[in-house]
N, CA and C atoms as an extended XYZ file, in Angstrom:
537
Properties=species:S:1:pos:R:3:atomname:S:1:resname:S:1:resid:I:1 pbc="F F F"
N         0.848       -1.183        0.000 N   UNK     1
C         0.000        0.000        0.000 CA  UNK     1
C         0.889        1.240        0.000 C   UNK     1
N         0.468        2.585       -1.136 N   UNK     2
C         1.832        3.795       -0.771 CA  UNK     2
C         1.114        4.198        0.613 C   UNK     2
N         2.394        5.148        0.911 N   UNK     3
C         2.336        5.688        2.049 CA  UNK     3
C         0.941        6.900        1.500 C   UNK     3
N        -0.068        7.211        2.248 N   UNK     4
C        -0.570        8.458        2.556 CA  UNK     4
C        -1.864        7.872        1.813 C   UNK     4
N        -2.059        7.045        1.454 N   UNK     5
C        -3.096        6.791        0.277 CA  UNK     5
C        -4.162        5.835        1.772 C   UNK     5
N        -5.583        6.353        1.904 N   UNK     6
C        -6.812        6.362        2.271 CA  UNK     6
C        -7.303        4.986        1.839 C   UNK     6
N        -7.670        3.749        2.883 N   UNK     7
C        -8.382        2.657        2.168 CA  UNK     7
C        -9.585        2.401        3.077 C   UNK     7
N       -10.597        1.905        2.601 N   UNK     8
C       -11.969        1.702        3.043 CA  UNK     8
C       -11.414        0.396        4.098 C   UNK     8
N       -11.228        0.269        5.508 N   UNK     9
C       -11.363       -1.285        6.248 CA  UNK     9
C       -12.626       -1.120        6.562 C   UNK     9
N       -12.693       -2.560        6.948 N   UNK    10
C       -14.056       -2.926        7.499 CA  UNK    10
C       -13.632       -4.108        8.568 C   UNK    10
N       -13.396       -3.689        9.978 N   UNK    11
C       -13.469       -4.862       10.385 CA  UNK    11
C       -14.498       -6.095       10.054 C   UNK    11
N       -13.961       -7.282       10.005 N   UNK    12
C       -14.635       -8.722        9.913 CA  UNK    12
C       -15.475       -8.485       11.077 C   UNK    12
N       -16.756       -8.657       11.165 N   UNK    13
C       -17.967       -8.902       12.448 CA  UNK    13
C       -19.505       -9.245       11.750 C   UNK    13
N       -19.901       -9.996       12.233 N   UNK    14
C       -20.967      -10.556       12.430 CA  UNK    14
C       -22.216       -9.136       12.195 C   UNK    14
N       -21.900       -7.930       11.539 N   UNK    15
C       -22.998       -6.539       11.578 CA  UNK    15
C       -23.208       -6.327       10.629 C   UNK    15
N       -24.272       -5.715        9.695 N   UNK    16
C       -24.559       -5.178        9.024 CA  UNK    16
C       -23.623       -3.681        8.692 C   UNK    16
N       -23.278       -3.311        7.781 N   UNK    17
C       -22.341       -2.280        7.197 CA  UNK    17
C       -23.108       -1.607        5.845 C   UNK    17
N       -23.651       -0.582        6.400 N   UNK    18
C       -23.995        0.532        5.303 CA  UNK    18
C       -22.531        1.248        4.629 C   UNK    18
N       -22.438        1.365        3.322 N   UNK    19
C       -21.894        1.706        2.824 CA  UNK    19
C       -22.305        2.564        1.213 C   UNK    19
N       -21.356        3.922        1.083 N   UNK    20
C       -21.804        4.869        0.049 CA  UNK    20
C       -21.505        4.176       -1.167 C   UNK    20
N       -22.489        4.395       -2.166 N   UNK    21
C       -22.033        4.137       -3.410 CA  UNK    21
C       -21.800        5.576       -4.140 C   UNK    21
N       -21.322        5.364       -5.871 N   UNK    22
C       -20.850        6.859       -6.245 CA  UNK    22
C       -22.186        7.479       -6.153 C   UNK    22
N       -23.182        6.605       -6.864 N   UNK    23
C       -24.376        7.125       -7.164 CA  UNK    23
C       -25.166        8.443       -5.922 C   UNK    23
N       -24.429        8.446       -5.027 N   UNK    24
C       -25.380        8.708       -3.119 CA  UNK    24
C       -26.262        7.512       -2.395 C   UNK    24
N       -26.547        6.916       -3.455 N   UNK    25
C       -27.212        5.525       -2.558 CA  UNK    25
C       -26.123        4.694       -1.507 C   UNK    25
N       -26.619        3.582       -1.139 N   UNK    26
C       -26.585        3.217        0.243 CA  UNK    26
C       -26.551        1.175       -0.223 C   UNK    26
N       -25.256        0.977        0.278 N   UNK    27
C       -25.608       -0.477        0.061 CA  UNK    27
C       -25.348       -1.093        1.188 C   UNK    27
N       -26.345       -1.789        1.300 N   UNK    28
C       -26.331       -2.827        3.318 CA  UNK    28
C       -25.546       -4.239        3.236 C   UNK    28
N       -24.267       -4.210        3.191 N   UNK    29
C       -24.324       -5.414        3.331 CA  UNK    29
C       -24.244       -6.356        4.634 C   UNK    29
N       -25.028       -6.958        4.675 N   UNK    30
C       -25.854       -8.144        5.316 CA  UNK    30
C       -24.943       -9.179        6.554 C   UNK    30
N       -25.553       -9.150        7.824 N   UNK    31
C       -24.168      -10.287        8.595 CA  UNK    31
C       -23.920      -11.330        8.446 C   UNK    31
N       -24.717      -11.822        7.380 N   UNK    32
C       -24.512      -13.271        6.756 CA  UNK    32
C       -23.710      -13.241        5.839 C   UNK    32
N       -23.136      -12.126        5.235 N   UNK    33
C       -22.835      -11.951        4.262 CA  UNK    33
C       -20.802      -12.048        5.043 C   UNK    33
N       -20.589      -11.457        5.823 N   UNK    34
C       -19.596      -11.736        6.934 CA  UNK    34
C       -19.379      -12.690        7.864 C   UNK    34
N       -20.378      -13.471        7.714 N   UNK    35
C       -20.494      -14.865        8.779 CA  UNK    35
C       -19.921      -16.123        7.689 C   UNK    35
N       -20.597      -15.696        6.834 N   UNK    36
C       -19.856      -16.462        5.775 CA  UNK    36
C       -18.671      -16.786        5.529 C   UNK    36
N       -17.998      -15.524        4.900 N   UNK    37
C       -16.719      -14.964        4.586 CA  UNK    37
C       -15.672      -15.263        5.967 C   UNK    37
N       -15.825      -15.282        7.032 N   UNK    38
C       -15.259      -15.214        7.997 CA  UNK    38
C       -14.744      -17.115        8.237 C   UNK    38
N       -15.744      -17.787        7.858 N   UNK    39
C       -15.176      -19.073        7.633 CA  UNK    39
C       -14.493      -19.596        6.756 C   UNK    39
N       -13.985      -18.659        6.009 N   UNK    40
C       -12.743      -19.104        4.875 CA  UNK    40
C       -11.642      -18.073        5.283 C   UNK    40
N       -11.488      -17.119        6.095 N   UNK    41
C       -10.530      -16.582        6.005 CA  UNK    41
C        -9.092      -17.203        6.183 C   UNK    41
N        -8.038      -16.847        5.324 N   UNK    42
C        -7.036      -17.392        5.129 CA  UNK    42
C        -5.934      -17.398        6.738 C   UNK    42
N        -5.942      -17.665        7.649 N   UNK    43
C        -5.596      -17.118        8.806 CA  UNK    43
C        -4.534      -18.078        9.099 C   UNK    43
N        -4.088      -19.413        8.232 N   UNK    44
C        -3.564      -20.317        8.683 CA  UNK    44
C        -2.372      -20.037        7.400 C   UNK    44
N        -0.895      -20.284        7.426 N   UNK    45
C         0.009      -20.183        6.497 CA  UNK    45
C        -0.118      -21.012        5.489 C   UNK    45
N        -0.727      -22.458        5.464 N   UNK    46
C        -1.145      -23.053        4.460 CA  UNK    46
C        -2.754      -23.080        3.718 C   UNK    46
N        -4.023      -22.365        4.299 N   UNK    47
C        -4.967      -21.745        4.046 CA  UNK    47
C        -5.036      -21.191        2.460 C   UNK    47
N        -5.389      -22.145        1.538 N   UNK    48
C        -5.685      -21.618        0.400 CA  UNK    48
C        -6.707      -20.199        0.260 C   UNK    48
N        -6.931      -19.567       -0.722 N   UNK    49
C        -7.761      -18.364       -1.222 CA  UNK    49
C        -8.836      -19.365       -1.499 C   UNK    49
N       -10.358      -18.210       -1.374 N   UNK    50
C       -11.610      -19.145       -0.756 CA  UNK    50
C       -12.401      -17.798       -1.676 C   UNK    50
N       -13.614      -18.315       -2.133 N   UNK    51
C       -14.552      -17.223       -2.680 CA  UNK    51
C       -15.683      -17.749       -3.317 C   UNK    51
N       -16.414      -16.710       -3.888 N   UNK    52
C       -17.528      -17.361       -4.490 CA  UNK    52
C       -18.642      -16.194       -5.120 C   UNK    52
N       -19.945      -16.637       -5.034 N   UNK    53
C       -20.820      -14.802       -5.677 CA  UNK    53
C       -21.270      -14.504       -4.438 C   UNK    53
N       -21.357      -13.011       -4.804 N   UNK    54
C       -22.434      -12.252       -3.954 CA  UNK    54
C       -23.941      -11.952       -4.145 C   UNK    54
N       -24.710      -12.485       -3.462 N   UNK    55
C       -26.040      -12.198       -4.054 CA  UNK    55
C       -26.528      -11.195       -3.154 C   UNK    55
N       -28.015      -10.313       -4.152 N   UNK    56
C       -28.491       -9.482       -3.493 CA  UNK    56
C       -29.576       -8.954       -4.055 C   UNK    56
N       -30.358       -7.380       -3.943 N   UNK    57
C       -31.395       -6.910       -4.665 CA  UNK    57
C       -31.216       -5.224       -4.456 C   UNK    57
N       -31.967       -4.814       -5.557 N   UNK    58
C       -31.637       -3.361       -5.120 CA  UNK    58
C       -33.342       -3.103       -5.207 C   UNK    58
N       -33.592       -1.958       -4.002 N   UNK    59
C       -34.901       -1.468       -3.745 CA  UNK    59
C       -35.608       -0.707       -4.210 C   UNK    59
N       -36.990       -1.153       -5.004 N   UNK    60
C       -37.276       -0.391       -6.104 CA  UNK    60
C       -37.869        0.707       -5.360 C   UNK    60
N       -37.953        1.445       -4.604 N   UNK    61
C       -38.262        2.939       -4.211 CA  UNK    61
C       -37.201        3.734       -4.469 C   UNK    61
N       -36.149        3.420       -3.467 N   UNK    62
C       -35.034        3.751       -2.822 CA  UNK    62
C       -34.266        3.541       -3.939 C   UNK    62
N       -33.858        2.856       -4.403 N   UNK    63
C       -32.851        2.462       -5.053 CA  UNK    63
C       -31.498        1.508       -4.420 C   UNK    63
N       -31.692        1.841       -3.453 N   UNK    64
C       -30.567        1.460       -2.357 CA  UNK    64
C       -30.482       -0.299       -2.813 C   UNK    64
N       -29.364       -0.457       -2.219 N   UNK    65
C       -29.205       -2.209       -2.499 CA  UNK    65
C       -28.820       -2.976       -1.310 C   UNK    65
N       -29.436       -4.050       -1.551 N   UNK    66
C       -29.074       -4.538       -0.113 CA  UNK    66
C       -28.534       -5.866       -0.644 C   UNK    66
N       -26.773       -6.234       -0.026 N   UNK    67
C       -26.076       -7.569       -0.057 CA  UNK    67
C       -26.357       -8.299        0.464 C   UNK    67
N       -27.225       -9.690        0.198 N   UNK    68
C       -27.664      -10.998        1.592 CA  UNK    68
C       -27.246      -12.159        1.652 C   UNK    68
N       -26.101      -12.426        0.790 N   UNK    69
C       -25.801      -13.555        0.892 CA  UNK    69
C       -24.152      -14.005       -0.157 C   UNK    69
N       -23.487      -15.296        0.359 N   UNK    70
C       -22.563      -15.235       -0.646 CA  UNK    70
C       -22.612      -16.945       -0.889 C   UNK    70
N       -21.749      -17.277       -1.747 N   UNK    71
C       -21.809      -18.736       -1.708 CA  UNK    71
C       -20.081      -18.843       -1.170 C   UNK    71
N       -20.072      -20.217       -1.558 N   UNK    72
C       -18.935      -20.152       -1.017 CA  UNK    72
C       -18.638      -21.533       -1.908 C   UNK    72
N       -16.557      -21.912       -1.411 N   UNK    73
C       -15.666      -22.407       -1.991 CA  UNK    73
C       -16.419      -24.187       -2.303 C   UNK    73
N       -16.355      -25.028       -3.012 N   UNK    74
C       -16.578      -26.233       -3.555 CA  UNK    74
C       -15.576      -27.087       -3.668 C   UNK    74
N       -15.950      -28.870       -3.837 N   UNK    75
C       -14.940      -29.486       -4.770 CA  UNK    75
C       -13.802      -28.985       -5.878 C   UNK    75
N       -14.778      -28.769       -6.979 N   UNK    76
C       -14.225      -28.501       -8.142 CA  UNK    76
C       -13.690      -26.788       -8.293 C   UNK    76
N       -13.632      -26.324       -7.656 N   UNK    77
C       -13.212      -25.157       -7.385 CA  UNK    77
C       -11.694      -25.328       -7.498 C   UNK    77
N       -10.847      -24.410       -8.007 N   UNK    78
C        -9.495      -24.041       -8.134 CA  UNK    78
C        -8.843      -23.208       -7.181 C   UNK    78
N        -8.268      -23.871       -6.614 N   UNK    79
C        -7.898      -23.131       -5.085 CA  UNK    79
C        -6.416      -23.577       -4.479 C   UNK    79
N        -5.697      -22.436       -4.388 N   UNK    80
C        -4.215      -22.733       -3.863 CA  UNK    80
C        -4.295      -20.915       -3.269 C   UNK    80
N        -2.891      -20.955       -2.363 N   UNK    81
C        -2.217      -19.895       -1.556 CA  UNK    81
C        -2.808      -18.484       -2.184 C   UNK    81
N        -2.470      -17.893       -3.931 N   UNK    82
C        -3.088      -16.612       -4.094 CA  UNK    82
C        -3.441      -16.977       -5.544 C   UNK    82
N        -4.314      -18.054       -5.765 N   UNK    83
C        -5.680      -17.943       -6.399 CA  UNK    83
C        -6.697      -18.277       -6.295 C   UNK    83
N        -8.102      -18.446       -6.297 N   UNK    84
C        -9.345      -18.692       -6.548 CA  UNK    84
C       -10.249      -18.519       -8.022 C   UNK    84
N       -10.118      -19.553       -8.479 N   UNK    85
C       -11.142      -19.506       -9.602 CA  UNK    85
C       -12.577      -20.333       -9.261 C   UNK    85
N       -13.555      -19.737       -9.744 N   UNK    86
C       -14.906      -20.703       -9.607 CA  UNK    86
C       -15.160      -21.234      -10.756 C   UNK    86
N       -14.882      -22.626      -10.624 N   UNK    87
C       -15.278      -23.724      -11.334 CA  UNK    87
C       -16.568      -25.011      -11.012 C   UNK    87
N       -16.837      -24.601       -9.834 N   UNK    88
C       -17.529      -25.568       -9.224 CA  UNK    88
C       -18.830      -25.372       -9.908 C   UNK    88
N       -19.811      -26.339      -10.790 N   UNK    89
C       -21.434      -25.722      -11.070 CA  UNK    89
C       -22.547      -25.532       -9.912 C   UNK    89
N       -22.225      -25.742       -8.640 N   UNK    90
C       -22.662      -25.570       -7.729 CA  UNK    90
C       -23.153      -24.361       -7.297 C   UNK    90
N       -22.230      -23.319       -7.999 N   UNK    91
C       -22.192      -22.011       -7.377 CA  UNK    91
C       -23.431      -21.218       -8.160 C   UNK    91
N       -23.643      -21.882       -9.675 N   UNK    92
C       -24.638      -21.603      -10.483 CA  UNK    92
C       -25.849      -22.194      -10.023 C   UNK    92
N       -26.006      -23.449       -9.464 N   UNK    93
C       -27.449      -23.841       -8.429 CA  UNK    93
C       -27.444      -22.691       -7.128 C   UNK    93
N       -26.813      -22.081       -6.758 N   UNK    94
C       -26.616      -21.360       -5.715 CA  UNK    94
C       -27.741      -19.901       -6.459 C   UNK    94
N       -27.284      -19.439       -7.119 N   UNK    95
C       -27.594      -18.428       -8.369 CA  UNK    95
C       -29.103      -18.384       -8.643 C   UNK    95
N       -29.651      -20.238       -8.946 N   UNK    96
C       -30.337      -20.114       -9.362 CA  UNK    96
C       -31.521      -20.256       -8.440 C   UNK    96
N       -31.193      -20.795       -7.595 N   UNK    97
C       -31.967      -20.920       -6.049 CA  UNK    97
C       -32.203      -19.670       -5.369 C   UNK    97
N       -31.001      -18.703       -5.352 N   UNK    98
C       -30.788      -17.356       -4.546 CA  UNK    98
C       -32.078      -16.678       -5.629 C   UNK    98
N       -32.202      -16.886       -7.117 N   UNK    99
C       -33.549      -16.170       -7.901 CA  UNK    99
C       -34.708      -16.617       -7.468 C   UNK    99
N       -35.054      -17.641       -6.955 N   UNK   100
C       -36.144      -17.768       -6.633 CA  UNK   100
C       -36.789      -17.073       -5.532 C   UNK   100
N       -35.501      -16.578       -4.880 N   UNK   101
C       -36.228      -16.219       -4.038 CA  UNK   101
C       -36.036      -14.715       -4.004 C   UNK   101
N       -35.857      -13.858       -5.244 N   UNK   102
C       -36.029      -12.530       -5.716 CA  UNK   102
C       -34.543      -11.970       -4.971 C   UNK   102
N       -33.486      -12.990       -4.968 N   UNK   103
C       -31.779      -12.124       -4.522 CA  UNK   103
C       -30.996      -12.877       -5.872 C   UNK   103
N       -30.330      -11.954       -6.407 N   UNK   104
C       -29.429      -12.005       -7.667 CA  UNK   104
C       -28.170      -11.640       -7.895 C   UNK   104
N       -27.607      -12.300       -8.492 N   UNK   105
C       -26.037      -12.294       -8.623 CA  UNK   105
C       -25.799      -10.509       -9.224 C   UNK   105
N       -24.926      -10.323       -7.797 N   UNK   106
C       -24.504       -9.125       -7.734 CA  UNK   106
C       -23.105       -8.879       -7.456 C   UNK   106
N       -22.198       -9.996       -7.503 N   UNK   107
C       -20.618       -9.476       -8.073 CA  UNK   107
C       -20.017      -10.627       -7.460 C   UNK   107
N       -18.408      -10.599       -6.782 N   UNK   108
C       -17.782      -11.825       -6.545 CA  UNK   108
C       -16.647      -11.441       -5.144 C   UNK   108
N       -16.521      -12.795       -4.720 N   UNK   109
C       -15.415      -12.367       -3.262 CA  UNK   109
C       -14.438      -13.137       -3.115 C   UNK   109
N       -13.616      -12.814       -2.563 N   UNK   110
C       -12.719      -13.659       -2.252 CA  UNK   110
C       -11.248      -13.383       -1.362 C   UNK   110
N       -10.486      -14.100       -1.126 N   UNK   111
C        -9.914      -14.051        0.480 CA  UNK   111
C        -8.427      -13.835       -0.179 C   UNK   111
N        -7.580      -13.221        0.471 N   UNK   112
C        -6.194      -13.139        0.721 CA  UNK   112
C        -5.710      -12.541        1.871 C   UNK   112
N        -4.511      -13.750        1.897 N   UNK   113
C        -3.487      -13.815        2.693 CA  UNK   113
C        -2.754      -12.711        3.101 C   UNK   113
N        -4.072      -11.493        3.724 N   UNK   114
C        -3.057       -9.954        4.033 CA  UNK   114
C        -3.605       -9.595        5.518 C   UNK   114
N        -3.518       -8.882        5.917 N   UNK   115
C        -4.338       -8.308        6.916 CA  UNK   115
C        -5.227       -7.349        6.633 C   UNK   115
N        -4.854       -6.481        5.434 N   UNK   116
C        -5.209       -5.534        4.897 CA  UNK   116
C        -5.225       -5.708        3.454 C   UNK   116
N        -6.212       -6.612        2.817 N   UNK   117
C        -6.004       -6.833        1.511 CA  UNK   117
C        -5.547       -5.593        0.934 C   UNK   117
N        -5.255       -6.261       -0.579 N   UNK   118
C        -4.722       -5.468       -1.598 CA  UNK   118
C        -5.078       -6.023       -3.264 C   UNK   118
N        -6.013       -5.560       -4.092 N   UNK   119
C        -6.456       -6.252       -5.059 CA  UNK   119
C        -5.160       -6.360       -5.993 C   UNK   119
N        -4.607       -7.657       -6.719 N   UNK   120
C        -3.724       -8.058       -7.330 CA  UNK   120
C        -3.927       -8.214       -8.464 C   UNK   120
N        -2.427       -7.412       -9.864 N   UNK   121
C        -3.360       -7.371      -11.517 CA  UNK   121
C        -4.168       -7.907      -11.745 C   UNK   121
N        -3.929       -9.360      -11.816 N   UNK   122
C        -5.288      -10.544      -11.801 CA  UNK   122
C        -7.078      -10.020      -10.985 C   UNK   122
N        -6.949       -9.550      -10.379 N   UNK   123
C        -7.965       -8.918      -10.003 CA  UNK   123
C        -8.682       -7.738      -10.638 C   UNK   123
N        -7.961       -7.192      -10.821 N   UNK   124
C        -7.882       -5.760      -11.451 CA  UNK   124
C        -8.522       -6.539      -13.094 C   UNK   124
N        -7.743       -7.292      -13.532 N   UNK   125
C        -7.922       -7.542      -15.181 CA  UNK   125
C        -9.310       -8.123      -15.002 C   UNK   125
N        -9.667       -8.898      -13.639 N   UNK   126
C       -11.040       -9.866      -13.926 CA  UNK   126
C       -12.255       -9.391      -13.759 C   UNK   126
N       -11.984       -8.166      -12.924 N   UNK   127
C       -12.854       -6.885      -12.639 CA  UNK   127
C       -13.441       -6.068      -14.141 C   UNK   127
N       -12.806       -5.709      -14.707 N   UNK   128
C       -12.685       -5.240      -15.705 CA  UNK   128
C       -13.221       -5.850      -16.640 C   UNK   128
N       -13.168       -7.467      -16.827 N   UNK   129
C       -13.885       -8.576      -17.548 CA  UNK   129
C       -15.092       -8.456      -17.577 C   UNK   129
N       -15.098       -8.626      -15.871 N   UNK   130
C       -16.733       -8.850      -14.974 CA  UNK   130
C       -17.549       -7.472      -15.684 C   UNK   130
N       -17.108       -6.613      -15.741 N   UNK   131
C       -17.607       -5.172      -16.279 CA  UNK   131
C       -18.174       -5.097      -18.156 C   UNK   131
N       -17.494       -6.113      -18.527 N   UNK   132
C       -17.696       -6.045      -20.231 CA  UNK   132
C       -18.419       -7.686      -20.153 C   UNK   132
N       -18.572       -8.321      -19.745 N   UNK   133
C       -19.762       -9.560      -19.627 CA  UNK   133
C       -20.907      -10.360      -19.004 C   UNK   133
N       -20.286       -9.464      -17.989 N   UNK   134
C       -21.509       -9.566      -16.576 CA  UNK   134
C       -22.298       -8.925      -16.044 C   UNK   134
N       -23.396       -9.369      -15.920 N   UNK   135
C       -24.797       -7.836      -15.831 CA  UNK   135
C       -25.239       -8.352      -14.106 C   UNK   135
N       -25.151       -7.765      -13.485 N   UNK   136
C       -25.893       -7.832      -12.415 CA  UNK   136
C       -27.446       -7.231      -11.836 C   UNK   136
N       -28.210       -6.937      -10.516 N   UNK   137
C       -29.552       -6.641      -10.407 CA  UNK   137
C       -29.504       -5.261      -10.483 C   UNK   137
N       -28.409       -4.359      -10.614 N   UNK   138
C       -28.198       -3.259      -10.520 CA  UNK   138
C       -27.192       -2.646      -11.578 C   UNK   138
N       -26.796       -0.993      -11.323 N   UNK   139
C       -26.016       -0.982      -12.597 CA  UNK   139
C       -24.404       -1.090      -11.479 C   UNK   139
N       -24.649       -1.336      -10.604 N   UNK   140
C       -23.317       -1.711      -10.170 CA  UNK   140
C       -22.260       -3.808      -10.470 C   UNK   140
N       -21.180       -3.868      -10.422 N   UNK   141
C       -20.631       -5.204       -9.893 CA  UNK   141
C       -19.657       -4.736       -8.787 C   UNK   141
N       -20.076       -5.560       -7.775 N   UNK   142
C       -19.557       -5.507       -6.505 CA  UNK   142
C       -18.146       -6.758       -6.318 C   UNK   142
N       -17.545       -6.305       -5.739 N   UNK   143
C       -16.126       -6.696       -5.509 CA  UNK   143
C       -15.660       -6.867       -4.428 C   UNK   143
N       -15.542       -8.158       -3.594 N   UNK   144
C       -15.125       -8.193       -2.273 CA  UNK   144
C       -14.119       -8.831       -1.932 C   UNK   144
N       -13.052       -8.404       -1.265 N   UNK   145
C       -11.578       -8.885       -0.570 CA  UNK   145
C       -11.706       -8.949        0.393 C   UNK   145
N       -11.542      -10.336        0.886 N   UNK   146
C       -11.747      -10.634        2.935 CA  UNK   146
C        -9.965      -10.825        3.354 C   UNK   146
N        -9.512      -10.116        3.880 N   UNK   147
C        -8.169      -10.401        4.262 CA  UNK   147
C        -8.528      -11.032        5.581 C   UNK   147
N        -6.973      -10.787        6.329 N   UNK   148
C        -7.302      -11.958        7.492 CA  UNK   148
C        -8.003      -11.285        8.880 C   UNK   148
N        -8.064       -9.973        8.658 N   UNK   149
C        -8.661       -8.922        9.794 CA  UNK   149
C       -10.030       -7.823        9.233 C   UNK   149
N        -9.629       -7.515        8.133 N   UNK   150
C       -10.231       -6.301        7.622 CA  UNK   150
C       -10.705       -6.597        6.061 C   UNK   150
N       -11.715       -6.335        5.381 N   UNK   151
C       -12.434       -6.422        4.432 CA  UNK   151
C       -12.306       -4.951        3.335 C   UNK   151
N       -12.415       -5.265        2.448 N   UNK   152
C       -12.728       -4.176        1.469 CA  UNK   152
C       -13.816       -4.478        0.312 C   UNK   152
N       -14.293       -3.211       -0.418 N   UNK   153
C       -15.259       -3.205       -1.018 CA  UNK   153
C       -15.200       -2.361       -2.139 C   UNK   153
N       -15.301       -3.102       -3.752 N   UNK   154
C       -15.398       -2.208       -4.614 CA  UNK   154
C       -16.584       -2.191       -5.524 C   UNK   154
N       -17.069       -1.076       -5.895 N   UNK   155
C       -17.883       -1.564       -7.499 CA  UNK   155
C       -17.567       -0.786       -8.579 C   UNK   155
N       -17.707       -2.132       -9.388 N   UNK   156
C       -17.858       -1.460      -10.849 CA  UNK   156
C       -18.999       -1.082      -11.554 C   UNK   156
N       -18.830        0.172      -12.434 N   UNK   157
C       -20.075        1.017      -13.017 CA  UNK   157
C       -20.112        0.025      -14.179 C   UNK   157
N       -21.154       -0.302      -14.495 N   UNK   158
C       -21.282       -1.054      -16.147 CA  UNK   158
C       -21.254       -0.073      -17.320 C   UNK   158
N       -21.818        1.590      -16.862 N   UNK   159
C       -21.807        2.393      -18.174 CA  UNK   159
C       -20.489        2.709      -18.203 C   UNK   159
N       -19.715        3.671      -17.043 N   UNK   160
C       -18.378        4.355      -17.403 CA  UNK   160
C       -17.200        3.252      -17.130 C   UNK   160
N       -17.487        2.179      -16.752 N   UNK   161
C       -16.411        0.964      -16.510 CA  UNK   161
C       -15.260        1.370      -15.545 C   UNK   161
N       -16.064        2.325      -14.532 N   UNK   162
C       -15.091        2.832      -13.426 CA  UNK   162
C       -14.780        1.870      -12.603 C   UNK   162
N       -13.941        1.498      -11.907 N   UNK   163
C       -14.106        0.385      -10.733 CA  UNK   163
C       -13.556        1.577       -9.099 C   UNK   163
N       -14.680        1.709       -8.541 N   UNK   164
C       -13.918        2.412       -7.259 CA  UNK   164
C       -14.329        1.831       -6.082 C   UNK   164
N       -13.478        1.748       -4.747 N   UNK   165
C       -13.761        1.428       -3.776 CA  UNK   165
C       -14.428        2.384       -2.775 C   UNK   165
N       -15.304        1.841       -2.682 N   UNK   166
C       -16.689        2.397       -1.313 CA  UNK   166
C       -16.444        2.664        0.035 C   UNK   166
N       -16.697        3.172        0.957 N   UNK   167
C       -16.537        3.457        2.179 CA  UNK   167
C       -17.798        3.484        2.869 C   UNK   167
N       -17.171        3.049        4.330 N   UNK   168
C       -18.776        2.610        5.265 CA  UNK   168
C       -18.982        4.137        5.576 C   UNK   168
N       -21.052        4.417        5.462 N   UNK   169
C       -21.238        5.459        5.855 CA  UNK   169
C       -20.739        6.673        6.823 C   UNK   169
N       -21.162        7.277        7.054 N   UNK   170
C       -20.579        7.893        8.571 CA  UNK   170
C       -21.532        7.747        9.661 C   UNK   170
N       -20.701        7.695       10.771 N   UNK   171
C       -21.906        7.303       11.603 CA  UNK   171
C       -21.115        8.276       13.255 C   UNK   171
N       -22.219        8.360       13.829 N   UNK   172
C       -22.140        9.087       15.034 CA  UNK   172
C       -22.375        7.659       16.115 C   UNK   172
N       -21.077        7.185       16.986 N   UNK   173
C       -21.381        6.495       17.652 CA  UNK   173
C       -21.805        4.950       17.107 C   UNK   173
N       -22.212        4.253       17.453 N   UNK   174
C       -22.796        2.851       16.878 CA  UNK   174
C       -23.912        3.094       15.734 C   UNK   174
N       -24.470        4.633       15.310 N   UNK   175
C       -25.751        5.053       14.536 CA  UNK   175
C       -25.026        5.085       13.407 C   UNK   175
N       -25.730        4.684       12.443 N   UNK   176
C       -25.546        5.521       10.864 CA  UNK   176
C       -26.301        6.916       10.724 C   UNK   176
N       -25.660        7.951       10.115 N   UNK   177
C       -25.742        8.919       10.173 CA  UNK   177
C       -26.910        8.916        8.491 C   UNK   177
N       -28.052        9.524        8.510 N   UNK   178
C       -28.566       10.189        7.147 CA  UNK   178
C       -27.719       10.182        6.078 C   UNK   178
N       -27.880        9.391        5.427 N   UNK   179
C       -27.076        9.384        4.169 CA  UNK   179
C       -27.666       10.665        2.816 C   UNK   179
């Protein structure tokens, strides 16, 4: 990380985390959504990279989106020290189950071996992919890095193919503050 340069953490916990998007909206993601994630974290020196989709919905008043769920690592899954590919078709019954019940594939996660992740070219290039082939419930794709303490969060715009990282609301005390 350079010196002086600002990154979104999120401690790992079991809470719900409002967070800004560019748009001014508001995305919740969910403690299941961290209860999850928290059982793959890489915390052990031989601990492969662990991931899978994020599902979710965005609120047709509001607009706001709310994250509720993720899948997670499989058999057939490709998994060593600093990669994760999803190969497993499992993750697509996951997908298609999470539609039934009106939550939709809304971007992808996955774990490294940092305390303070750091997204790696490979990330960066697949992001960018995800942006030119992948449509999600919203005009965002969401992007999640679980390091071994602290979490981060990005999305990508599908029109301007921006990819930026988000920050948790502000809040006064344990409150979220009016967004």
């Amino acid at each position: 990380m350079k010196v002086g340069v600002i990154v979104a953490v999120i401690q790992i916990e079991n809470k719900c985390v409002k967070m800004l998007l560019p748009n001014k909206k508001v995305v919740d993601i969910l403690p299941e959504i961290f209860g999850e994630i928290k059982k793959w974290l890489q915390t052990s020196k031989d601990a492969p990279e662990s991931g899978g989709y994020i599902i979710g919905y965005q609120h047709d008043k509001t607009k706001n989106i709310s994250l509720e769920g993720v899948s997670h690592p499989y058999l057939l899954d490709i998994r060593n020290r600093f990669r994760f590919d999803i190969k497993d078709p499992r993750h697509n019954i996951f997908l298609m189950k999470a539609k039934l019940r009106k939550s939709y594939y809304m971007g992808v996660w996955h774990t490294h071996p940092q305390v303070m992740p750091e997204p790696s070219s490979i990330d960066w290039n697949d992001w960018y992919k995800t942006l030119d082939i992948d449509q999600t419930a919203c005009e965002y794709a969401f992007f999640i890095i679980a390091g071994t303490t602290y979490i981060r969060v990005w999305v990508g715009d599908f029109q301007s193919k921006h990819i930026n990282e988000i920050y948790e609301c502000e809040k006064v005390g344990d409150l979220y503050k009016k967004a």
